[in-house]
Short mmCIF file of the C-alpha atoms (twelve columns), coordinates in Angstrom:
data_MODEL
# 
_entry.id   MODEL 
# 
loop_
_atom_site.group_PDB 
_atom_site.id 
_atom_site.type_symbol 
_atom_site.label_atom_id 
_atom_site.label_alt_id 
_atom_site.label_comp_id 
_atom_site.label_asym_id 
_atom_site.label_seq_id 
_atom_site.Cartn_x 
_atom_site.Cartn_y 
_atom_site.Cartn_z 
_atom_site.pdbx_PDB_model_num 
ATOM 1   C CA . UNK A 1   -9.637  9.830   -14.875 1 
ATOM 2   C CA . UNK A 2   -11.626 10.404  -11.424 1 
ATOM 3   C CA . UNK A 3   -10.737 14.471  -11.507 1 
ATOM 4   C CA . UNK A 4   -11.778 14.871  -15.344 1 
ATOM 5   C CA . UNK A 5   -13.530 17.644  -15.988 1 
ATOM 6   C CA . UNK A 6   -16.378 15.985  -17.615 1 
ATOM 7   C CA . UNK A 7   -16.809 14.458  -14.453 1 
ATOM 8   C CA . UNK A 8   -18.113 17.090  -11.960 1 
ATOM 9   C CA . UNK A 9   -21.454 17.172  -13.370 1 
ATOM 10  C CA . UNK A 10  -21.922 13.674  -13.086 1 
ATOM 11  C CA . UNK A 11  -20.328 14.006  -9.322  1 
ATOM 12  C CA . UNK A 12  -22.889 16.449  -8.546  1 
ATOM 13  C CA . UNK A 13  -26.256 14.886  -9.636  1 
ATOM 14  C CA . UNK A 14  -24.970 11.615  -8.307  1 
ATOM 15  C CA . UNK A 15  -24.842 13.311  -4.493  1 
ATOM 16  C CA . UNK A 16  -27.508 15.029  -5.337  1 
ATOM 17  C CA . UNK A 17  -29.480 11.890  -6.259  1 
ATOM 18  C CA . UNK A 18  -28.075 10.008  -3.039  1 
ATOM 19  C CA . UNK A 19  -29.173 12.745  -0.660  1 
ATOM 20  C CA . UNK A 20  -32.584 12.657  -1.888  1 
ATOM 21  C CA . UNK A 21  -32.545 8.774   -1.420  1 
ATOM 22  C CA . UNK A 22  -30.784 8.861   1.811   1 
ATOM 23  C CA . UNK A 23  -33.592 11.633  3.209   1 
ATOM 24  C CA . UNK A 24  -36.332 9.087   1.554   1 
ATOM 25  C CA . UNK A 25  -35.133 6.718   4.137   1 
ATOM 26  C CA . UNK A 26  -35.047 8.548   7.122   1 
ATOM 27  C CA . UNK A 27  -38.448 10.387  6.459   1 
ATOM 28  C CA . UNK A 28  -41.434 10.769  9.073   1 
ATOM 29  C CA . UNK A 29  -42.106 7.032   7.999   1 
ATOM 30  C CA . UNK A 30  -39.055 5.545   9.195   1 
ATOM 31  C CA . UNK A 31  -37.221 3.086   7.164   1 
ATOM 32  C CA . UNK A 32  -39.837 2.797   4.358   1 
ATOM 33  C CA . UNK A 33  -37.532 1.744   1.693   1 
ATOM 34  C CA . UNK A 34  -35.869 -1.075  3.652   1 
ATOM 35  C CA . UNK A 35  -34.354 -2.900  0.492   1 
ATOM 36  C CA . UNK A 36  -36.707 -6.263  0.547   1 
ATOM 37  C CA . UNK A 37  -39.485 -4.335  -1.267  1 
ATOM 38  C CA . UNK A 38  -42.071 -5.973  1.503   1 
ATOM 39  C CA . UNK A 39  -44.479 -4.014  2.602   1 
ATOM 40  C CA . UNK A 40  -45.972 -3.876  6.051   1 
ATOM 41  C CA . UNK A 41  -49.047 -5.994  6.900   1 
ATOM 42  C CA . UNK A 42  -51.324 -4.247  8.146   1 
ATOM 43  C CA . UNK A 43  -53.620 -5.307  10.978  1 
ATOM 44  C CA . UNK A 44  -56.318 -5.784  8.712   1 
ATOM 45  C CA . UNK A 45  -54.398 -8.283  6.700   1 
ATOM 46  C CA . UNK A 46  -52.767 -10.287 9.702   1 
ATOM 47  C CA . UNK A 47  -56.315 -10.382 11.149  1 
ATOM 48  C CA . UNK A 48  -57.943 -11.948 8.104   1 
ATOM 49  C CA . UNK A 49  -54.835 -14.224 7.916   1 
ATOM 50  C CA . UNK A 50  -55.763 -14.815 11.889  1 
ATOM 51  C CA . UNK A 51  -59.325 -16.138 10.499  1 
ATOM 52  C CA . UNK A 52  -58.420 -18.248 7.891   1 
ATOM 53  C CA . UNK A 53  -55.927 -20.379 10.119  1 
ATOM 54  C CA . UNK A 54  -58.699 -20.584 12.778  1 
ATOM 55  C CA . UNK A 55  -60.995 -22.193 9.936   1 
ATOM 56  C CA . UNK A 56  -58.350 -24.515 8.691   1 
ATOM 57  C CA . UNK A 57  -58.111 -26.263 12.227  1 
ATOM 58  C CA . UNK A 58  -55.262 -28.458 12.255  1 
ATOM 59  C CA . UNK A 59  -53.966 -27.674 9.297   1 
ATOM 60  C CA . UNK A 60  -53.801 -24.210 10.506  1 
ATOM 61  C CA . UNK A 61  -51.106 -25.950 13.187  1 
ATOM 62  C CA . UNK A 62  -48.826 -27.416 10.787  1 
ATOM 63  C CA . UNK A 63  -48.741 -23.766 8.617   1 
ATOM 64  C CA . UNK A 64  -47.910 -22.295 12.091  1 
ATOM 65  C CA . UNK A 65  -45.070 -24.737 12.413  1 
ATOM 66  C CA . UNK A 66  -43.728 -24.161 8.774   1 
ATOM 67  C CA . UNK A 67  -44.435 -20.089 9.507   1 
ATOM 68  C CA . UNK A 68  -41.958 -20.310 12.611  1 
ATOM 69  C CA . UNK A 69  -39.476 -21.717 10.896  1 
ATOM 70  C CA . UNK A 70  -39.632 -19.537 8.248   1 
ATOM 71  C CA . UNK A 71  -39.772 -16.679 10.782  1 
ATOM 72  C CA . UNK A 72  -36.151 -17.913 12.631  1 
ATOM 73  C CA . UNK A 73  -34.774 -18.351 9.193   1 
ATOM 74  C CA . UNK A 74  -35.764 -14.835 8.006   1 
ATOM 75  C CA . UNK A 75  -34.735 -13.427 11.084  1 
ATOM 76  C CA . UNK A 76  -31.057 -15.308 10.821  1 
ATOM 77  C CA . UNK A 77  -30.813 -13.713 7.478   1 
ATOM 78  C CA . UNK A 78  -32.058 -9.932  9.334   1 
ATOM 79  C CA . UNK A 79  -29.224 -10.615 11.447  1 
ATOM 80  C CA . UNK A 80  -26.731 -11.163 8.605   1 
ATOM 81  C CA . UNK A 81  -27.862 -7.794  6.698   1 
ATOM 82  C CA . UNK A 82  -27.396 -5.918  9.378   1 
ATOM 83  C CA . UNK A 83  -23.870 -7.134  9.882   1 
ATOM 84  C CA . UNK A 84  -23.368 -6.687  5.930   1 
ATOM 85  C CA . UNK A 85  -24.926 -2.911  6.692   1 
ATOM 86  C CA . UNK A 86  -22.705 -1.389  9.040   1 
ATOM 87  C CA . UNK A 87  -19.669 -1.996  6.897   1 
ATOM 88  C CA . UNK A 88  -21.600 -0.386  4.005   1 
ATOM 89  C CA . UNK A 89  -21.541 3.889   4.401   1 
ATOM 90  C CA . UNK A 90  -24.359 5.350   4.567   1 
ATOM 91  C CA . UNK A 91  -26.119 7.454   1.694   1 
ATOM 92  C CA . UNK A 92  -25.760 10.463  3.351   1 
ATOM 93  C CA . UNK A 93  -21.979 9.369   3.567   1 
ATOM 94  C CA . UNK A 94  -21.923 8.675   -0.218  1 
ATOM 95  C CA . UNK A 95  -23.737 11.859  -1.128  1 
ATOM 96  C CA . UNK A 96  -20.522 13.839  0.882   1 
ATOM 97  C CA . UNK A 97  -18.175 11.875  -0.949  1 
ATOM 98  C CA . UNK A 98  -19.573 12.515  -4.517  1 
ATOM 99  C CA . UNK A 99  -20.222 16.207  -4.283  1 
ATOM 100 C CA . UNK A 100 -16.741 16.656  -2.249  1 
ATOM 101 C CA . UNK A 101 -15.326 14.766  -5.608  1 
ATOM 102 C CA . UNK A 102 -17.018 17.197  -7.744  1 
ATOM 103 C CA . UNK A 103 -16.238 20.179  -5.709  1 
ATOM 104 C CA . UNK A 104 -12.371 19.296  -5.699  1 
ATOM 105 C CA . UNK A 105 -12.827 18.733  -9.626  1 
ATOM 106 C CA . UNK A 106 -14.440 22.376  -10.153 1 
ATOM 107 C CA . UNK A 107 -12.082 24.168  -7.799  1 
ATOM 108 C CA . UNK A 108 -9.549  22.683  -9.851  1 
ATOM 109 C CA . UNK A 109 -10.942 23.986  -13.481 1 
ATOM 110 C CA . UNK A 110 -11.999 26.985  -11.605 1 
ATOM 111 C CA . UNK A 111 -7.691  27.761  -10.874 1 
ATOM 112 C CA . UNK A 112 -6.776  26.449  -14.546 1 
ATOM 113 C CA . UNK A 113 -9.627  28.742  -16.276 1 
ATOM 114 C CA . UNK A 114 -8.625  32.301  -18.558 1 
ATOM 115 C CA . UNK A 115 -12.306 32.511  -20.007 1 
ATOM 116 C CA . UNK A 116 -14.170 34.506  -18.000 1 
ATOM 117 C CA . UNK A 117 -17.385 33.580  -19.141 1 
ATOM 118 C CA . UNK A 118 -16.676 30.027  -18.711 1 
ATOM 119 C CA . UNK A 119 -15.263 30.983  -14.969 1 
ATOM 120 C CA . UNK A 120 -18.482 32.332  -13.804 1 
ATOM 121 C CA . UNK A 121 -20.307 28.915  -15.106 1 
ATOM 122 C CA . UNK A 122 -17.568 27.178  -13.139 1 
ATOM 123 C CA . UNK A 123 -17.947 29.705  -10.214 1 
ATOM 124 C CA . UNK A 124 -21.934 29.110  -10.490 1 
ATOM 125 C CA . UNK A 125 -21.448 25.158  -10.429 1 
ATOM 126 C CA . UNK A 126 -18.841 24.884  -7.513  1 
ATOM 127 C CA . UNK A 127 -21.439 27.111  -5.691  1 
ATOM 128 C CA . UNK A 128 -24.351 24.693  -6.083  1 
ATOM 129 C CA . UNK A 129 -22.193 22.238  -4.907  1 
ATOM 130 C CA . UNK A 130 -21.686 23.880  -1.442  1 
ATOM 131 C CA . UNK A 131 -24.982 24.660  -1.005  1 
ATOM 132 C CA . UNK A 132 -25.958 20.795  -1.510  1 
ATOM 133 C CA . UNK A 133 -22.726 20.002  0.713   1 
ATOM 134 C CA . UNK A 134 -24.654 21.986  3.223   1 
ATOM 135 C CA . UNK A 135 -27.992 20.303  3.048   1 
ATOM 136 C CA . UNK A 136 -25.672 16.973  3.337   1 
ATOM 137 C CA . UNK A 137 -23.909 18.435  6.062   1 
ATOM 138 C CA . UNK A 138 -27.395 19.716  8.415   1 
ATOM 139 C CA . UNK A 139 -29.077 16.389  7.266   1 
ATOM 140 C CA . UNK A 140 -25.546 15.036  9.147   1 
ATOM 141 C CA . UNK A 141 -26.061 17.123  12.037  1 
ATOM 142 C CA . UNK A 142 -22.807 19.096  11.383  1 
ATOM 143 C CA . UNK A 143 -23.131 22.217  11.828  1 
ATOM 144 C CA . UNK A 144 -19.915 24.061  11.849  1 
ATOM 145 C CA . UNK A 145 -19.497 22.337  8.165   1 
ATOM 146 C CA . UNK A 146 -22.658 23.329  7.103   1 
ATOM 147 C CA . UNK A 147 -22.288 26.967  7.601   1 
ATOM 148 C CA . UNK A 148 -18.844 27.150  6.313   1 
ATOM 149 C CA . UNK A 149 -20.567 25.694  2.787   1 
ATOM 150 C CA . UNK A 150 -23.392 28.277  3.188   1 
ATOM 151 C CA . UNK A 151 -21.618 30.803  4.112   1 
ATOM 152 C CA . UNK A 152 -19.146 30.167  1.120   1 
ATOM 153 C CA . UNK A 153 -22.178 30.196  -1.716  1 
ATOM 154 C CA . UNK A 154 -23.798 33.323  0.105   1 
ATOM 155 C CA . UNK A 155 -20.455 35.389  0.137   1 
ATOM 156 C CA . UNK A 156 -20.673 34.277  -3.518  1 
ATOM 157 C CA . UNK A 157 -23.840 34.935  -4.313  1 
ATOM 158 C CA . UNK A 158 -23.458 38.306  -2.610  1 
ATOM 159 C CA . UNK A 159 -20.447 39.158  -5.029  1 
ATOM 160 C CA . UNK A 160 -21.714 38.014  -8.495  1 
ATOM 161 C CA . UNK A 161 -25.480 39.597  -7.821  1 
ATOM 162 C CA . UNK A 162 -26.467 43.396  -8.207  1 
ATOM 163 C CA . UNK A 163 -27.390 44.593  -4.608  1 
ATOM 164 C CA . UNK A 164 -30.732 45.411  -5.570  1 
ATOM 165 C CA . UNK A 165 -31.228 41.933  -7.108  1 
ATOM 166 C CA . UNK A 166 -34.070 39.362  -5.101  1 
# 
């Protein structure tokens, strides 16, 4: 089922995965990966485009006419993505949800486990998970949540390390 055991790995590289798409998309760049695979024209290549309709006269007209068309039509369907968008959550939202899925599933192996070697892999696991619930959580701009889930993998990281370890 959705708390298996076998599932918490593939919980936790699934957030994982999202969070590095979600901070992809809102790099330096901006939306770069805006889902149409288009790329920006650049000026160079709506210049040139600029000349060749200049050359083509009249012709150049009608294109223009079949271009603005084509322009309210595109941005009709813009309008009807975006509408389709805000009901969709948000990568970053998705990445929360999946590693908060696999952390419930470890905590919950973690309570049922005797093996004590097996308990510090656990242990190890669920504390990976916090510390990528607290990237999620400061990409988020929360906080308060992020430093609970830091502070929870340092206090553990403090307790299964030798003082003197770097």
């Amino acid at each position: 089922g959705e708390k298996a055991p076998e599932c918490a790995e593939a919980y936790f590289y699934y957030g994982k995965a999202l969070l590095e798409l979600a901070r992809l998309e809102s790099g330096v760049l901006g939306n770069a990966l805006n889902g149409d695979g288009e790329l920006v024209k650049s000026e160079d290549q709506e210049d040139e485009e600029y000349e060749s309709q200049e050359e083509e006269g009249e012709t150049g007209e009608a294109n223009a006419d079949k271009e603005t068309a084509k322009s309210e039509t595109d941005s009709a369907e813009g309008e009807n993505k975006e509408v389709e968008d805000e009901d969709d959550p948000s990568n970053f939202q998705l990445a929360w949800e999946m590693l908060d899925l696999a952390k419930m599933v470890l905590t919950e192996q973690l309570e049922g486990e005797k093996n004590t070697e097996v308990k510090t892999t656990i242990e190890k696991d669920l504390c990976e998970t916090f510390l990528t619930l607290g990237e999620v959580s400061l990409e988020n701009k929360n906080y308060v949540q992020a430093v609970e889930d830091l502070s929870f993998c340092l206090d553990w990281l403090k307790a299964s390390w030798p003082s003197d370890s770097r």
